[in-house]
C-alpha positions as CSV (number, residue, x, y, z in Angstrom):
1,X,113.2,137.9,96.4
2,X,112.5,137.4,100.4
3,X,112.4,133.8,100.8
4,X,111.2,132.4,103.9
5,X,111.0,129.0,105.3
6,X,107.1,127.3,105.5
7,X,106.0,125.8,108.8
8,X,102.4,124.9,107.7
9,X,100.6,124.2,104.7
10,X,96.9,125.0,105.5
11,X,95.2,124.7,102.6
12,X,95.8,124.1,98.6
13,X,94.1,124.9,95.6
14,X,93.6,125.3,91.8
15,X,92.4,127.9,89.7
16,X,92.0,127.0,85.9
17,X,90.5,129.7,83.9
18,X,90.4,131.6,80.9
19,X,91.4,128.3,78.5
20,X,89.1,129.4,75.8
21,X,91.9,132.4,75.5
22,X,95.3,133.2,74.1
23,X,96.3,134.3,78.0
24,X,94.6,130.8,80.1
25,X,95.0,131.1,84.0
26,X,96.4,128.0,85.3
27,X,97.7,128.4,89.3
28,X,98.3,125.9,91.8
29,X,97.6,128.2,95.1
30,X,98.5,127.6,99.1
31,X,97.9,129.0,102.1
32,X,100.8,128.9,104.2
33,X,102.5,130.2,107.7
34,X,105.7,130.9,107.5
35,X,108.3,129.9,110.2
36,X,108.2,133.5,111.2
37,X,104.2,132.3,112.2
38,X,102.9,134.8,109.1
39,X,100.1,133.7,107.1
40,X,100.4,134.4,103.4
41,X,99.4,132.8,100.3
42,X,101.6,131.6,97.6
43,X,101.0,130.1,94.0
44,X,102.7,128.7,91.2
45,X,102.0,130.3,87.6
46,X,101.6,127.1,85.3
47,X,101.4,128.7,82.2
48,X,104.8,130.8,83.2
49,X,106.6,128.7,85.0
50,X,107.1,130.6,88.1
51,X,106.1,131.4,92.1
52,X,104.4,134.5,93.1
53,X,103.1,136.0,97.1
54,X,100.1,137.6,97.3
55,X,99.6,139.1,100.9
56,X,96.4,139.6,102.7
57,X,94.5,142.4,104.0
């Protein structure tokens, strides 16, 4: 995993969905820049338990 340090939270986030499933979406996103001034958006899986990046176009 690539970890970078974050300069700047912009903006936060939740997505709950699915609930009425066996496989619920729970995720706690944020837009951040990075100290290396990229923007990117991270969130944290609540039903796993884990960080994930999801880059932009």
């Amino acid at each position: 995993m690539n970890r970078q340090g974050v300069a700047l939270v912009r903006e936060e986030w939740r997505v709950v969905d699915r609930w009425w499933t066996e496989e619920p979406v729970s995720r706690r996103y944020f837009e951040v820049v990075l100290e290396t001034g990229e923007n990117t958006v991270v969130y944290r899986d609540e039903e796993r338990g884990a960080w994930f990046s999801q880059r932009g176009a």
